[in-house]
N, C-alpha and C positions, 0 to 999 in steps of 0.2 A: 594652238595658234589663234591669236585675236584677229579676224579677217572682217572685212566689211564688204556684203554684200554689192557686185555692183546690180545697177539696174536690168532687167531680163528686158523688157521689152526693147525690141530693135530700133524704133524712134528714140528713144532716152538715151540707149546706148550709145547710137550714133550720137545722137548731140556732143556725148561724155568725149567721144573722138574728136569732136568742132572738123576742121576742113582735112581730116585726113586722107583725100585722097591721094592714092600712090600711081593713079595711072588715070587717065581719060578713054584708056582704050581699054585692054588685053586686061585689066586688072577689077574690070568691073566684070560682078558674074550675072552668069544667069542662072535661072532660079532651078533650084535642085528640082529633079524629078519625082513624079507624086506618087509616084511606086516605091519612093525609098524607104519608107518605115514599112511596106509590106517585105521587099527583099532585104530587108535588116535583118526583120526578125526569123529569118530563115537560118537555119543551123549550118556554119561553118563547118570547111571539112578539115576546119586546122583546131577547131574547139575539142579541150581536154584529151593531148594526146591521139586524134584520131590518126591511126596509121595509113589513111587511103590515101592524104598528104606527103608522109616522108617515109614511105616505105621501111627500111630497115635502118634502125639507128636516128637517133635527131637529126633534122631540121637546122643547119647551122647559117646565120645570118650578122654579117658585120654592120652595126650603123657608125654611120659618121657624127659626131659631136664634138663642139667648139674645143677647144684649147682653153685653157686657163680660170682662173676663178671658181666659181661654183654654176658655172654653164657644163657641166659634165653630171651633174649633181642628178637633179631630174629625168636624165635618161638613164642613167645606172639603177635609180629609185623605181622607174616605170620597169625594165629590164628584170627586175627580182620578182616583180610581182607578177609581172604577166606570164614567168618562165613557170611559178606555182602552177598556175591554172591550166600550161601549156607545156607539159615536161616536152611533150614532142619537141619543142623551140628552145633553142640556143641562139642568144644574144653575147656578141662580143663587139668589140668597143675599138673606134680609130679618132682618134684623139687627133685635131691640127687645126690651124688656120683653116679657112675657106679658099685663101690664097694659093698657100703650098699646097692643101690636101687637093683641090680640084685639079690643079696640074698632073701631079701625082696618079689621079682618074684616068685623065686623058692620056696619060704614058700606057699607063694598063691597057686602056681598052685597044691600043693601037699591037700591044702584043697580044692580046687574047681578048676579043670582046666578047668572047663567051663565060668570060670569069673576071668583073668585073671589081674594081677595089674594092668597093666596097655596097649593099644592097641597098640601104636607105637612110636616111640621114636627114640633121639640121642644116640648111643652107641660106644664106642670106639672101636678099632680094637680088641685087647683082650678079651674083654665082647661080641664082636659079634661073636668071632670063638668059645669062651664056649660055646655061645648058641647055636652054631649048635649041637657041639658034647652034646648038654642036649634038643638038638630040641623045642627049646627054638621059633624056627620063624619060620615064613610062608614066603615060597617062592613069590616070586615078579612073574609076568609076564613083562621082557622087554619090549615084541612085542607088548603092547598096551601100556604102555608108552611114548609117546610122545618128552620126555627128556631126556630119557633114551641115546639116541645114540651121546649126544651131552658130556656125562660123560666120562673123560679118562679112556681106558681098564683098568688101573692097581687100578683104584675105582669103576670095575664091577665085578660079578662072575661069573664063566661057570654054578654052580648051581643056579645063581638067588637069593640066598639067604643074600637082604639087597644088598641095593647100597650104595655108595660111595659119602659124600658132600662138604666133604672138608678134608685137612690132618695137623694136628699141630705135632709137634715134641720135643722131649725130648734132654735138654742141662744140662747147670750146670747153677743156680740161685745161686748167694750170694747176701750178704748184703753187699751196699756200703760204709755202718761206719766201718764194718769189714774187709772189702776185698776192699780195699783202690787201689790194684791192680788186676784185675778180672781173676780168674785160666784160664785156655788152656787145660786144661789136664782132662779125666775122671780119675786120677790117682789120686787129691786132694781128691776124697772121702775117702781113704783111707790114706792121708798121717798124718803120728803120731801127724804132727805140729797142728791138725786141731779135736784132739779127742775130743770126748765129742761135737760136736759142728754141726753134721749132722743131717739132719732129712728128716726122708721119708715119704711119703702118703701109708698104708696101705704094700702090699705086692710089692717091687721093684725089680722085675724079669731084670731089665734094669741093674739096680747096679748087680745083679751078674753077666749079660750077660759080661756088658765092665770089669769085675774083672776079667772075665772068660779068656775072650783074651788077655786081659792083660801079663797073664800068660800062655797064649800058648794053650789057649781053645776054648772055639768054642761056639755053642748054643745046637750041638751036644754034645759036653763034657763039661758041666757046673760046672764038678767038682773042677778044679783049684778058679774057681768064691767061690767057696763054704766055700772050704777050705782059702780062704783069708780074706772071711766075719767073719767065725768061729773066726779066729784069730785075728781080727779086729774087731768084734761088740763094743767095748765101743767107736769106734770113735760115736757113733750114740747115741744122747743125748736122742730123742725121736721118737715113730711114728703117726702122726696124723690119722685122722678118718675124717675130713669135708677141703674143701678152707680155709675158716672164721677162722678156725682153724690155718693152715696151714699158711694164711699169718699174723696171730698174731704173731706165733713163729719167723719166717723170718723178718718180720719187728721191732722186740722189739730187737733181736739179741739173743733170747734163744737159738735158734738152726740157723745159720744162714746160714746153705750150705744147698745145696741140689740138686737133678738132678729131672727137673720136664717139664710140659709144656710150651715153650716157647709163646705161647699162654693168656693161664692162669697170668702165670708173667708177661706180657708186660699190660696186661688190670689192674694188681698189679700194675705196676709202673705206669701211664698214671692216674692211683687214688693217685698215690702223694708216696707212701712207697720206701724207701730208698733202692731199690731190683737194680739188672742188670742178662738182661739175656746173656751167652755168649757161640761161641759153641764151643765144644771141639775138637781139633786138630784130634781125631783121628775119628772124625766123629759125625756126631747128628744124632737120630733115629728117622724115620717118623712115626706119628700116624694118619694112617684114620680118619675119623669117619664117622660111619655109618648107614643111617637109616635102622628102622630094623620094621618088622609087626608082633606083637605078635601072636603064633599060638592060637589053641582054640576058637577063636571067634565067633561068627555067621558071616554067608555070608557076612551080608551087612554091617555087621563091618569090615573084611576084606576087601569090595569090597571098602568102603569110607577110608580104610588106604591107599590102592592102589596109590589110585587118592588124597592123600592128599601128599603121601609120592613123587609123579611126581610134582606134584604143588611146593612144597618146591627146585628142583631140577632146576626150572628153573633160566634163568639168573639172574634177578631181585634177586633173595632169596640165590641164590648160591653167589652172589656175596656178598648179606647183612651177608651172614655167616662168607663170610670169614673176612668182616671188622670186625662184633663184636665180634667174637672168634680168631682173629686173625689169619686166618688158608689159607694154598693153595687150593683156589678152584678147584673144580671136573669138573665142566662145563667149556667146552674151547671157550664157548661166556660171559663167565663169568668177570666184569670188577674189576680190583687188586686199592682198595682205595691207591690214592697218598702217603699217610701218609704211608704205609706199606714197601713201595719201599726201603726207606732207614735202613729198621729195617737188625738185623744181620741175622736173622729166613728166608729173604729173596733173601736171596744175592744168586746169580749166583752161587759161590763158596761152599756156606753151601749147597745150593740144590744137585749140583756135588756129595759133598761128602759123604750124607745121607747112612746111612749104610742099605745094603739089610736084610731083615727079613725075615725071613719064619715065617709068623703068627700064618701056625697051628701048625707046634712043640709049639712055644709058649699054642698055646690054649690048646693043647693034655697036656701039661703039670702043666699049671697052678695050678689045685687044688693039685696034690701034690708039687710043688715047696713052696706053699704056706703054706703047714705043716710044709715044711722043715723049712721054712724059719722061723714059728712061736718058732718052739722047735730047732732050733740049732744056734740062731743068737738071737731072740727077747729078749730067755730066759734069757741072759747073756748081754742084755743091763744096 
């Protein structure tokens, strides 16, 4: 694979990122502890089969990983190699949305939250700040991570809760039978010429954000966004529930707009479907993703998410993320696949202009934006 080194140094890097921050607050870190390349290099008691770990018979642990595309690709590839080194550990595989699968969690843990859906997993920025506020995770320790200090602050946490592997981001996706010219604007979601003809994944708190400001709001004041959706819900044909889903309607032309991950879409198109992803003048939204370790566990299930969830962060695997999800890696020894360099998702420019988020207003607000959104927009599609 022809890769192209990106820059190690954390000043260079960051520039490579321009204004990526994803929070003001909770999402800036603080600085790993100076003890952590000494308690690195101390010998796991889950390294090469040691039985003080999982007593009799493996170690057996579910991670959670995306739905569709080749976002499954990478953990299946980490998962083979690590189990070599690691006969004690079994790794098995829950495939879904973040939407459905995290519900799904929350059902579980409400009949047994001592056996949790699943142990550790990929979660998006969204799904990882609900979980805090649903104490959904178990805190990380950096200071014995190894990889940990090599991850950009703005993909760490001051509470440790879940690191940072990579960041994809939300544009405008059309169909190129349709959209023969590709919009510029987050304004096309809404324009009349275009009703009936949108379609979103589940709850799209993004479309109200840029509706919001559009009209002179904010993420503070999401009402302008609200009030223009209300008035506007028949642009929006349909709302999906899965990818598979998702890029049937987009590639058949049923519903051919949409604002989604430029990630996701690019691994659509690169399978052949008549998609472009493009970003919008007034900015593209950064999406983390981040690994996350189920609380509830026992110890040594914990202690093997730890050490599975460091493993995954180094270069070799931070980099494979970012190729097969298409996404900015977190590790700054981390190498950017050639083929990405010239994508639009990558440019100096989109990076620059990436619009700042505060994640937790998002997270603090999601389950209700999300009623709102079912009963005063869905209802009247």
């Amino acid at each position: 694979m022809n890769t192209t080194e990106l820059t190690v140094a954390q000043t260079q890097h960051s520039s490579y990122l321009g204004g990526m921050n994803f929070t003001r607050r909770s999402f800036l870190a603080g600085g790993v502890a100076a003890a952590a390349a000494t308690l690195a290099a101390c010998a796991s008691p889950l390294r090469s089969g040691s039985k003080s770990t999982t007593g009799s018979g493996k170690l057996t642990l579910t991670m959670f990983c995306f739905l569709g595309g080749d976002l499954a690709k990478m953990p299946k590839e980490f998962a083979q190699d690590y189990q070599q080194s690691h006969p004690n550990i079994e790794i098995k595989f829950y495939e879904e949305s973040n939407t459905v699968g995290y519900g799904k969690m929350l059902a579980q843990r409400k009949v047994d939250p001592s056996k949790p859906l699943v142990n550790l997993g990929f979660f998006n920025t969204n799904t990882s700040i609900q979980g805090i506020g649903d104490k959904m995770w178990q805190k990380l320790d950096y200071s014995s991570m190894k990889n940990a200090a090599d991850i950009l602050p703005n993909f760490q946490r001051k509470d440790q809760i879940g690191i940072g592997i990579g960041s994809d981001q939300y544009g405008l996706i059309t169909n190129t039978n349709n959209f023969h010219t590709a919009p510029d604007s987050w304004a096309v979601l809404w324009d009349p010429k275009f009703a009936g003809q949108v379609s979103f994944f589940g709850f799209p708190w993004y479309a109200v954000l840029v509706a919001a400001q559009a009209s002179g709001g904010s993420l503070q004041n999401m009402e302008p966004g609200w009030k223009l959706w209300t008035e506007n819900a028949k642009q929006i044909k349909l709302i999906v529930e899965s990818n598979p889903q998702y890029l049937n309607v987009l590639s058949s032309g049923t519903a051919p707009l949409t604002s989604y991950f430029a990630g996701t879409g690019q691994q659509w198109i690169n399978g052949g479907a008549p998609l472009q992803y493009t970003v919008p003048k007034e900015g593209a939204i950064p999406l983390p993703v981040y690994l996350q370790s189920v609380a509830g566990q026992s110890q040594n299930q914990l202690e093997a998410c730890q050490e599975i969830i460091d493993a995954m962060l180094a270069p070799k695997w931070a980099s494979r993320w970012a190729e097969t999800s298409i996404e900015i890696p977190a590790n700054v020894k981390a190498t950017l696949p050639h083929n990405l360099a010239s994508l639009p998702a990558f440019q100096k420019s989109t990076l620059d202009g990436l619009m700042d988020i505060d994640f937790d207003t998002v997270g603090k607000n999601t389950a209700a934006w999300s009623e709102r959104w079912k009963s005063e927009i869905v209802s009247k599609i």
